[in-house]
BAROSE-12885 format. One line per 10 residues: their letters; for each residue x, y, z of N, C-alpha, C. Coordinates in nm, 2 decimals. Each point is the difference from the previous one (the first is absolute). Last residue first. Example, Ala and Ser with C-alpha at 12.3 -4.5 7.8 and 13.67 -1.06 7.14 Angstrom:
BAROSE-12885
sa> 1.28 -0.22 0.71 0.09 0.11 0.00 -0.08 0.11 0.08; 0.03 -0.57 -0.01 -0.09 0.12 0.00 0.09 0.12 0.00
END
This chain:
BAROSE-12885
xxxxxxxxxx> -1.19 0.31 1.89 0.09 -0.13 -0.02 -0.05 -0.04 0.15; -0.24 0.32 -0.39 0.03 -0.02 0.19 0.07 -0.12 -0.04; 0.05 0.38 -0.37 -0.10 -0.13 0.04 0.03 0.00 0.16; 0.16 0.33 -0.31 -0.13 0.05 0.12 0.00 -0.13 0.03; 0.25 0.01 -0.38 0.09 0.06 0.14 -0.08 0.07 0.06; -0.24 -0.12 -0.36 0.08 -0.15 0.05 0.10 0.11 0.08; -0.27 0.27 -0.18 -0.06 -0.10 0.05 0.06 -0.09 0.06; 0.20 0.31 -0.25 -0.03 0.04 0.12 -0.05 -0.08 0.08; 0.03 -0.10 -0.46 0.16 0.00 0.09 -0.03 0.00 0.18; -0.40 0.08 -0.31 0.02 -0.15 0.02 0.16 -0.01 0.09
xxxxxxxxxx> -0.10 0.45 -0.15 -0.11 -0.10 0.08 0.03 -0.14 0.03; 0.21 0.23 -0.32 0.06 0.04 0.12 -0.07 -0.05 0.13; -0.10 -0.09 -0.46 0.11 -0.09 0.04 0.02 0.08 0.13; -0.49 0.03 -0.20 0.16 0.07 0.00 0.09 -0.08 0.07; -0.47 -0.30 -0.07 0.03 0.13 0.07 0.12 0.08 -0.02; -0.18 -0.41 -0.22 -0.13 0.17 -0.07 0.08 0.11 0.12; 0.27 -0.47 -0.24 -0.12 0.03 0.15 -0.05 0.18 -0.02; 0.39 -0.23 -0.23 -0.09 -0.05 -0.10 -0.13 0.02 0.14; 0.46 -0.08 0.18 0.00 0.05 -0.08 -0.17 -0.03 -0.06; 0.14 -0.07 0.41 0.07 0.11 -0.04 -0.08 0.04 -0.12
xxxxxxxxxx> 0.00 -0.44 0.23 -0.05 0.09 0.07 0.01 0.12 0.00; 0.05 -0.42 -0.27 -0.10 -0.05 0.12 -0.02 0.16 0.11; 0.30 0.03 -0.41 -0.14 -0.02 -0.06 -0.11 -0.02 0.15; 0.48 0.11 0.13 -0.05 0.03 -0.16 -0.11 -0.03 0.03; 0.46 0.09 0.31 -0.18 0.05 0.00 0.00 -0.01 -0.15; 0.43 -0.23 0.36 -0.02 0.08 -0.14 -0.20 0.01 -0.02; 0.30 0.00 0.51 -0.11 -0.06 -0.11 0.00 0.09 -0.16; 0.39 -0.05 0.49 -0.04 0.05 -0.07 -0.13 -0.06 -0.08; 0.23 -0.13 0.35 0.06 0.08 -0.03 -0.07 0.10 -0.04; -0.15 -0.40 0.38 0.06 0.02 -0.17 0.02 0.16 -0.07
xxxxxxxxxx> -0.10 -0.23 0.46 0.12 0.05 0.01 0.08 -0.02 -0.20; -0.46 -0.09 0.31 0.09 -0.08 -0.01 0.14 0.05 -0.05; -0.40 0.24 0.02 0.06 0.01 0.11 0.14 -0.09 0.01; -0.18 0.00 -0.45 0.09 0.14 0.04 -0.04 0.01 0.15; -0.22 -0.37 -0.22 0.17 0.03 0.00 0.04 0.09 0.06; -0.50 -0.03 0.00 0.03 -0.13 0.10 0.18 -0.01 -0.03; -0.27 0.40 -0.18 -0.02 0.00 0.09 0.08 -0.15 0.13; 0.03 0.05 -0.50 0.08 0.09 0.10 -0.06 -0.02 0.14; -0.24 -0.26 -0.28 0.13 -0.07 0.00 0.14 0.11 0.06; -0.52 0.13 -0.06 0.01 -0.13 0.10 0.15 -0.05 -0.06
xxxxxxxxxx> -0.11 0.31 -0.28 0.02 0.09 0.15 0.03 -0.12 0.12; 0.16 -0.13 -0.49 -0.14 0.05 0.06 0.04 0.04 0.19; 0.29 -0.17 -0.49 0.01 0.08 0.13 -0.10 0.03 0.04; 0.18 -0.28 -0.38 -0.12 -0.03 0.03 -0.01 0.02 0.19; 0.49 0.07 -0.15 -0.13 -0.09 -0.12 -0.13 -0.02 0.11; 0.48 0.16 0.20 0.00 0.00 -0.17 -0.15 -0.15 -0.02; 0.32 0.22 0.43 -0.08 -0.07 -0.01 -0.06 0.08 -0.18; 0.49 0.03 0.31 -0.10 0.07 -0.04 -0.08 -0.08 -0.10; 0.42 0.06 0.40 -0.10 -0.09 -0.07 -0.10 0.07 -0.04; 0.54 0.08 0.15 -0.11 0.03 0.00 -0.11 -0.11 -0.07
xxxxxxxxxx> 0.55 -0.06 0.26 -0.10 0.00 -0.14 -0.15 0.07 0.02; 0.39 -0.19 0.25 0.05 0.12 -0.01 -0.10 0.00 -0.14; 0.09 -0.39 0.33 0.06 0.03 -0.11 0.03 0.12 -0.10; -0.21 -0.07 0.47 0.10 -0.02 0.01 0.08 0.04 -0.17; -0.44 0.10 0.07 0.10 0.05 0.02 0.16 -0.05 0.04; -0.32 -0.21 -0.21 0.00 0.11 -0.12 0.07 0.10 0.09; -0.18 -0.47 0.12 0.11 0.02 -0.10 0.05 0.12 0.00; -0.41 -0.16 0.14 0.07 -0.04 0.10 0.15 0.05 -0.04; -0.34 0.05 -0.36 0.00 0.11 0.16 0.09 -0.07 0.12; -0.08 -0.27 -0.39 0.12 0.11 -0.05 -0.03 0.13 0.12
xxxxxxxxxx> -0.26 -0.36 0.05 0.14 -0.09 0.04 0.08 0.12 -0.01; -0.45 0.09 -0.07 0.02 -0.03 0.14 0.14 0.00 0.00; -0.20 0.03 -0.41 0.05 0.10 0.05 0.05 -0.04 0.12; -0.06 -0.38 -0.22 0.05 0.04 -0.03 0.03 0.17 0.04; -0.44 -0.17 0.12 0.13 -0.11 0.09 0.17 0.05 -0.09; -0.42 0.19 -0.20 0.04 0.02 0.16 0.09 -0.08 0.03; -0.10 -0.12 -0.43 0.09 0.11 0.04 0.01 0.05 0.10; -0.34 -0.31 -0.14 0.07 -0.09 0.08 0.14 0.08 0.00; -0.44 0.20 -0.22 0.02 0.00 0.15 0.14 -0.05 0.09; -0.15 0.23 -0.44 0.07 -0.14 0.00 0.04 -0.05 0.13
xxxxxxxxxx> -0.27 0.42 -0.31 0.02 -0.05 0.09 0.08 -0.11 0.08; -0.23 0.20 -0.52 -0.07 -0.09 0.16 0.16 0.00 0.03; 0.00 0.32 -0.42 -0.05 -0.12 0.07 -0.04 -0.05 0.09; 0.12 0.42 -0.25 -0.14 -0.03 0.02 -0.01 -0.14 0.04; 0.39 0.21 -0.33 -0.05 0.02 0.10 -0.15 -0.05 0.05; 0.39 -0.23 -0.26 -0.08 0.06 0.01 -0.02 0.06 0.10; 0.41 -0.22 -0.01 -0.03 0.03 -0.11 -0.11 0.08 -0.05; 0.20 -0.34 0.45 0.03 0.09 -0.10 -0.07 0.05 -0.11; -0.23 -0.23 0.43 0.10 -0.08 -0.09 0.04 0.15 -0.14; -0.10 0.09 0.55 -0.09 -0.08 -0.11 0.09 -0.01 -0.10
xxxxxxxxxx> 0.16 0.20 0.38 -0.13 -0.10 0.03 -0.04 -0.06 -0.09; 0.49 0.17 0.07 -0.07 0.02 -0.10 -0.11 -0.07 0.02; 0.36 0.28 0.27 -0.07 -0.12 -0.01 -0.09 0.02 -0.10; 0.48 0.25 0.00 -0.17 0.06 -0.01 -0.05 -0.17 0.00; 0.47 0.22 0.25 -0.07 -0.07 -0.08 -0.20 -0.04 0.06; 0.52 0.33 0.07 -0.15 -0.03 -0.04 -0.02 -0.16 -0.08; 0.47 0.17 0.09 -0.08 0.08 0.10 -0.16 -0.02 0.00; 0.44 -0.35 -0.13 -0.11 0.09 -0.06 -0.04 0.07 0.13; 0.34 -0.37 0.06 0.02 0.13 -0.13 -0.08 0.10 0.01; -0.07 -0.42 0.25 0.16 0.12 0.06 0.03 0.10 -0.07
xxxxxxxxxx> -0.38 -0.29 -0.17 -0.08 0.07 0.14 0.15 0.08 0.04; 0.10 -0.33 -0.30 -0.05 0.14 -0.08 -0.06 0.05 0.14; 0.12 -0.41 0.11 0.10 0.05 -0.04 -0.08 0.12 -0.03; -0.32 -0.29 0.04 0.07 0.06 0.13 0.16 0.10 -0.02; -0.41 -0.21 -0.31 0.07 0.09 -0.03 0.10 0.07 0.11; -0.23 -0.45 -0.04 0.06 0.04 -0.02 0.07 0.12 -0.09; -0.27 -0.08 0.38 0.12 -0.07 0.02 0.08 0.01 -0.15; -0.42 0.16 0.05 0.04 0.07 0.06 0.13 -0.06 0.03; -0.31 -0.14 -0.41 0.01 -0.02 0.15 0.10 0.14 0.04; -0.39 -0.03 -0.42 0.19 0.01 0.03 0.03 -0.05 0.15
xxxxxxxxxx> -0.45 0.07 -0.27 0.03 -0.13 0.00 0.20 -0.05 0.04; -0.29 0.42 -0.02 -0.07 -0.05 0.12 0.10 -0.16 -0.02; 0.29 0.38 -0.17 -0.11 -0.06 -0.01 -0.08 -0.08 0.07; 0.39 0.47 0.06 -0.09 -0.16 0.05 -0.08 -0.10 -0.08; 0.36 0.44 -0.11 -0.12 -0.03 0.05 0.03 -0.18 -0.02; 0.36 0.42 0.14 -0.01 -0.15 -0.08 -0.15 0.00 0.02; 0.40 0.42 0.03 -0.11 -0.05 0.04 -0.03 -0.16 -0.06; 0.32 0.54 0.07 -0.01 -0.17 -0.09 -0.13 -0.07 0.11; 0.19 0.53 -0.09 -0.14 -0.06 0.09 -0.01 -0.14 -0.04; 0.38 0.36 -0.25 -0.14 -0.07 0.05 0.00 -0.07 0.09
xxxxxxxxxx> 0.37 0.23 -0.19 0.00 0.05 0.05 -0.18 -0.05 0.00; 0.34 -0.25 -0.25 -0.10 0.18 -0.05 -0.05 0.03 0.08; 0.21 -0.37 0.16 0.16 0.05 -0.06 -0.11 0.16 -0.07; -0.30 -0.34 0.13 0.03 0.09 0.15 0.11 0.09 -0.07; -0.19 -0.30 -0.34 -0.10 0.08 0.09 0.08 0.08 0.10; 0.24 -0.32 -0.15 0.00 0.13 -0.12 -0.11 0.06 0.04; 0.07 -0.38 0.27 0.07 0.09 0.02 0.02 0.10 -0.14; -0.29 -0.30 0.01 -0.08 0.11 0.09 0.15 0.04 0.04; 0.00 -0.33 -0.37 -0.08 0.14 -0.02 -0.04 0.07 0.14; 0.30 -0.38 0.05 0.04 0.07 -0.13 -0.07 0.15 0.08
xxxxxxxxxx> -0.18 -0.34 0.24 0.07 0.06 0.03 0.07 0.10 -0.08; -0.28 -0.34 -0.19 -0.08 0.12 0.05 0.13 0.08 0.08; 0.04 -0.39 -0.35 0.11 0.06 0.13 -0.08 0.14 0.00; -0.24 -0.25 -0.34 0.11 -0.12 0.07 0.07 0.06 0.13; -0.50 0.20 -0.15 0.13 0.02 0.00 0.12 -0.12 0.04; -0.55 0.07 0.08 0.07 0.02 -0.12 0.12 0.06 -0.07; -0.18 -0.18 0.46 -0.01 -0.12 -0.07 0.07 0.09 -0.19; -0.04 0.32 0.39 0.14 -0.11 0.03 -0.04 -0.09 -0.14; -0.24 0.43 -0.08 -0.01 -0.10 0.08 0.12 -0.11 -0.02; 0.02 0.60 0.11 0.02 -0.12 -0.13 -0.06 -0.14 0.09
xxxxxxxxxx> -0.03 0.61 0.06 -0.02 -0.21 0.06 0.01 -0.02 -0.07; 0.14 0.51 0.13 -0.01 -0.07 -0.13 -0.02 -0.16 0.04; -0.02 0.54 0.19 -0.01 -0.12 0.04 0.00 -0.09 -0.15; 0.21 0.52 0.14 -0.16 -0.09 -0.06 0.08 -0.08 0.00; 0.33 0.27 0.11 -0.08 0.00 0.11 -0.16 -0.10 -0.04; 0.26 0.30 -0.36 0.04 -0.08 0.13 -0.07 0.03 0.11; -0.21 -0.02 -0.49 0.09 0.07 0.11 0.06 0.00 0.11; -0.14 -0.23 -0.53 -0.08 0.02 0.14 0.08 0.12 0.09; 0.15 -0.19 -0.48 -0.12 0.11 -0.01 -0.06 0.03 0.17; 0.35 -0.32 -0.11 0.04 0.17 -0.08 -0.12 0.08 0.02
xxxxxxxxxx> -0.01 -0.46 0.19 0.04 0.09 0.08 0.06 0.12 -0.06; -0.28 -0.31 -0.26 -0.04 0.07 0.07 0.07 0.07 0.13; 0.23 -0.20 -0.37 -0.13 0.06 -0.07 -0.05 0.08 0.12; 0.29 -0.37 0.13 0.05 0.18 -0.02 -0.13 0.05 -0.06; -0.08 -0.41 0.03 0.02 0.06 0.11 0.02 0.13 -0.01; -0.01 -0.40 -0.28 -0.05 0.13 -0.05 -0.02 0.07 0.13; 0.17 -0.43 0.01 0.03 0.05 -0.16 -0.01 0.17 0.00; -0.08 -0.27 0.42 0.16 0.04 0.01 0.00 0.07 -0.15; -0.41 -0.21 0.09 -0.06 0.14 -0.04 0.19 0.04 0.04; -0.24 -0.45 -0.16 0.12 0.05 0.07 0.04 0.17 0.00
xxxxxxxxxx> -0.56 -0.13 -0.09 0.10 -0.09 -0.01 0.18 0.06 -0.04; -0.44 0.25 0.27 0.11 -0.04 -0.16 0.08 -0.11 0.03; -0.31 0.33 0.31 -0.02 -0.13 -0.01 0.03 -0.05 -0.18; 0.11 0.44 0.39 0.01 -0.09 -0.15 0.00 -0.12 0.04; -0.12 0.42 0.25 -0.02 -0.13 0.04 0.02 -0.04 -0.17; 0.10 0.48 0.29 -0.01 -0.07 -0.14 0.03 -0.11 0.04; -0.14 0.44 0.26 0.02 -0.13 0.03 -0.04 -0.11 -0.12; 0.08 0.63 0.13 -0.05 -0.12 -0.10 0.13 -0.19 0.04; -0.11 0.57 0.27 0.07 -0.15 -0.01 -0.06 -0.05 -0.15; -0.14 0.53 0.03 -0.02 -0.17 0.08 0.11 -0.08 -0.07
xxxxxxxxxx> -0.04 0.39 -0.22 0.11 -0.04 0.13 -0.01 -0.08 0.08; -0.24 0.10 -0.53 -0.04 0.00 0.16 0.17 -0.03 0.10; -0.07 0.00 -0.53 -0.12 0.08 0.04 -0.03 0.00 0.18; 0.38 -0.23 -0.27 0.03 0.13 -0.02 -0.14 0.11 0.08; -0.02 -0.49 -0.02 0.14 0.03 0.09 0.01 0.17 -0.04; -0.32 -0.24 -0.23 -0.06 0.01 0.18 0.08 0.09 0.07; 0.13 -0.08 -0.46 -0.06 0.06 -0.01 -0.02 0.05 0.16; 0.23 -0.39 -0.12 0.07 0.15 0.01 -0.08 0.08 0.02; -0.25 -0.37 -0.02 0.14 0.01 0.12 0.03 0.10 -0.01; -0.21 -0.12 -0.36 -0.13 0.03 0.09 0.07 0.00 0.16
xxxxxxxxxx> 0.26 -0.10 -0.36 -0.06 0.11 -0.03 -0.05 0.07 0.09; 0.15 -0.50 -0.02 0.10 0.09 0.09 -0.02 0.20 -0.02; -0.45 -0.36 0.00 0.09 -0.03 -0.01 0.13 0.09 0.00; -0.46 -0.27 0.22 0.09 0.12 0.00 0.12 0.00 -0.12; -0.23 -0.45 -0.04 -0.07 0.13 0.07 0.06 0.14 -0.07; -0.12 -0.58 -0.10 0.11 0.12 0.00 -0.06 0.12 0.05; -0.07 -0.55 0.01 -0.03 0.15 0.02 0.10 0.04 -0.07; 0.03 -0.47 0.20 -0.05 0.01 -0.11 -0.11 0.16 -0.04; 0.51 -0.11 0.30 -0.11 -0.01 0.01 -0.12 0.04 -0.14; 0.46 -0.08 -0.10 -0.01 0.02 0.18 -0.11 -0.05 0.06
xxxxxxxxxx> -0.02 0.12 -0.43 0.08 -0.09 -0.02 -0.03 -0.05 0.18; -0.15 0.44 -0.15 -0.07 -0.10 -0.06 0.05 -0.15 -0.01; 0.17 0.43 0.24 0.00 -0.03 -0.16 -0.03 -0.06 -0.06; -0.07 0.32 0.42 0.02 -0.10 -0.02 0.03 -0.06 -0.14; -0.04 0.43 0.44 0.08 -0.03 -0.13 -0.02 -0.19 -0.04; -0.21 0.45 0.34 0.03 -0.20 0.02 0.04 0.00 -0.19; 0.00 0.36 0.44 -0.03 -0.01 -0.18 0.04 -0.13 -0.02; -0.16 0.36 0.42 0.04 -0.13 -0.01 -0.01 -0.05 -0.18; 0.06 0.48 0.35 -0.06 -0.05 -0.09 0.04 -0.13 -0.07; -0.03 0.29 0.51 0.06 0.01 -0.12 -0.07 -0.13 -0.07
xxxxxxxxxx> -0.23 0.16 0.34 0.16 0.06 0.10 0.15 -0.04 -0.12; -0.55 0.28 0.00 0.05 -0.16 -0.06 0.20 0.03 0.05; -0.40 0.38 0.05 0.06 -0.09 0.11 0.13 -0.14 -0.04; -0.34 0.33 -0.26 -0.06 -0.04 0.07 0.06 -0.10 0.11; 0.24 0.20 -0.36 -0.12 0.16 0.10 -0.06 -0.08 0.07; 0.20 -0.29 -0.32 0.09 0.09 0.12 -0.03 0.08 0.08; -0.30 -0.23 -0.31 0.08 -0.07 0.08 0.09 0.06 0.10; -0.16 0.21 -0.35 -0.11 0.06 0.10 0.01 -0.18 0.10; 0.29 0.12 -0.38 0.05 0.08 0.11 -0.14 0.01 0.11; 0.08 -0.35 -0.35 0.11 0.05 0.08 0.03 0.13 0.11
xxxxxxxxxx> -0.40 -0.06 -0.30 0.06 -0.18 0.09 0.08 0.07 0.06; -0.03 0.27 -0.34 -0.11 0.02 0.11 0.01 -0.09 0.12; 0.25 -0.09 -0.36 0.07 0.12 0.07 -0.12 0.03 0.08; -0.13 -0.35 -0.24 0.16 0.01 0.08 0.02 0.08 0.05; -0.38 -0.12 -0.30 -0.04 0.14 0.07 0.18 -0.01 0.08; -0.18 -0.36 -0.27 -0.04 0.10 -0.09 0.04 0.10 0.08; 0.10 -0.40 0.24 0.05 0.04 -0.10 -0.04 0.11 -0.14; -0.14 -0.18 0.49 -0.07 0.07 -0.05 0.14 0.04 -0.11; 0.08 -0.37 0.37 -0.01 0.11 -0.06 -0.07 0.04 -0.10; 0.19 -0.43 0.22 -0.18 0.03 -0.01 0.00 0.17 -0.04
xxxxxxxxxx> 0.45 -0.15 0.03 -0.04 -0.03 -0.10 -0.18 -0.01 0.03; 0.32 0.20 0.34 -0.06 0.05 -0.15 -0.04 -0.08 -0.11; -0.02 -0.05 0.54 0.08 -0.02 -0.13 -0.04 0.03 -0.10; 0.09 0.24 0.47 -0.10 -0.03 -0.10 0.07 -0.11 -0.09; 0.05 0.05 0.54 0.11 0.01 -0.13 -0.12 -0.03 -0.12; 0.11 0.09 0.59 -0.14 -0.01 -0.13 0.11 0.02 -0.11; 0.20 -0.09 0.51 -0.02 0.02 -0.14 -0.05 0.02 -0.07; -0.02 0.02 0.58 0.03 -0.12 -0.12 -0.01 0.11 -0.12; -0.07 0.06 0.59 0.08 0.05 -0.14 0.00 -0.12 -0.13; -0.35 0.16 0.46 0.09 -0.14 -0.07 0.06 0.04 -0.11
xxxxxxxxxx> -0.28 0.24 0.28 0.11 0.05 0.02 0.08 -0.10 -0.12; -0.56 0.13 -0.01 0.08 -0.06 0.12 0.15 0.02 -0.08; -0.59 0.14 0.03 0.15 0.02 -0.02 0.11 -0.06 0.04; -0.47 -0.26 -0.16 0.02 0.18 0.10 0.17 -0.01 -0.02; -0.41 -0.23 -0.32 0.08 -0.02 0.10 0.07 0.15 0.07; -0.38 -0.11 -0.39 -0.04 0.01 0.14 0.12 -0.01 0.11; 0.07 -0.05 -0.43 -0.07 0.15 -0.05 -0.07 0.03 0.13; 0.16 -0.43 -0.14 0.14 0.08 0.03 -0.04 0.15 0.05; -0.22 -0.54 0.07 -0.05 0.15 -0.07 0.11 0.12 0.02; -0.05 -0.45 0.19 0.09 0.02 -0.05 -0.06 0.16 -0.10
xxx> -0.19 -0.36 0.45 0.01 0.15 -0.11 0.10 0.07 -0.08; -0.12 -0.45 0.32 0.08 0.06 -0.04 -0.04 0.04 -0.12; -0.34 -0.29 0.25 0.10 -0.01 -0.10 0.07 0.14 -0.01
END
């Protein structure tokens, strides 16, 4: 059986993304968070904004944004999961910087197009996430729009869930895709070393890191970073 042990693999060249998400964060300490994240490699910072409507949560919210956004020059990759977030958009392109990424999900919006061109017109990174339960047909139009989109393995709103195996076949289709249509892919929820190891030869982008392999573990975030761009592919 295949040894997935991150802490045993050897060096190798494969380029991909690490992205913390902050919400498994150590919120008593943030600014410590934030910067012993950065010292330790992280290739920028994932803030998942939700309002409890959308999805049944609430998380991050536009404080705990600004704040990120003023404490680091890492990228920051803002996933609102809000119901018709065209309302309150701006909110967050006054406070990000050009060039950060901003996802909205197609299902919570009547004209998702609207909001991702006021994403791009403020000088962002437009993006769409996936639900395991969204097909890839139909968000085909938006794939001509967006530069990213974050697959979403597991069902929005918590952290810490299982997996949703029957999403392989949904990455497969959007990798057939992604260069002709001009888009990045980046994998979101219940990231274990065994799920980089078997995407990222496959040609995924990027992995957002929380609870299954980052966050809340006894070793320094720089360790663990390190670790996973040692694995053997």
């Amino acid at each position: 059986m295949r040894n997935f042990a991150i802490t045993k693999a050897k060096v190798t060249q494969m380029n991909f993304e690490l992205m913390a998400s902050m919400m498994c964060a150590d919120y008593g300490n943030l600014e410590k968070e934030v910067r012993d994240l950065e010292k330790g490699g992280i290739d920028s910072f994932h803030i998942d904004i939700m309002d409890g409507r959308y999805v049944p949560n609430f998380a991050m919210s536009l404080n705990d944004m600004a704040y990120i956004a003023s404490a680091t020059k890492k990228p920051l990759d803002v996933h609102l999961m809000v119901e018709h977030p065209n309302h309150t958009v701006e909110l967050f392109t006054n406070r990000l910087r050009k060039g950060d990424t901003i996802y909205i999900h197609p299902e919570a919006e009547y004209h998702p197009s609207t909001t991702l061109q006021k994403i791009i017109n403020a000088g962002m990174i437009p993006g769409i996430a996936i639900n395991p339960g969204t097909s890839v047909e139909t968000v085909m139009e938006m794939l001509r729009i967006v530069k990213k989109v974050l697959v979403m393995t597991v069902n929005p709103g918590n952290a810490g869930q299982m997996f949703m195996p029957y999403v392989g076949e949904k990455i497969n289709k959007l990798l057939a895709l992604k260069e002709r249509m001009d888009f990045k892919i980046y994998w979101d929820g219940a990231c274990g070393a065994d799920k980089i190891m078997t995407y990222a030869p496959k040609g995924i982008d990027g992995f957002v890191l929380g609870t299954t392999l980052l966050f809340g573990k006894e070793k320094p975030y720089g360790e663990t970073l390190a670790d996973i761009r040692r694995m053997q592919f």
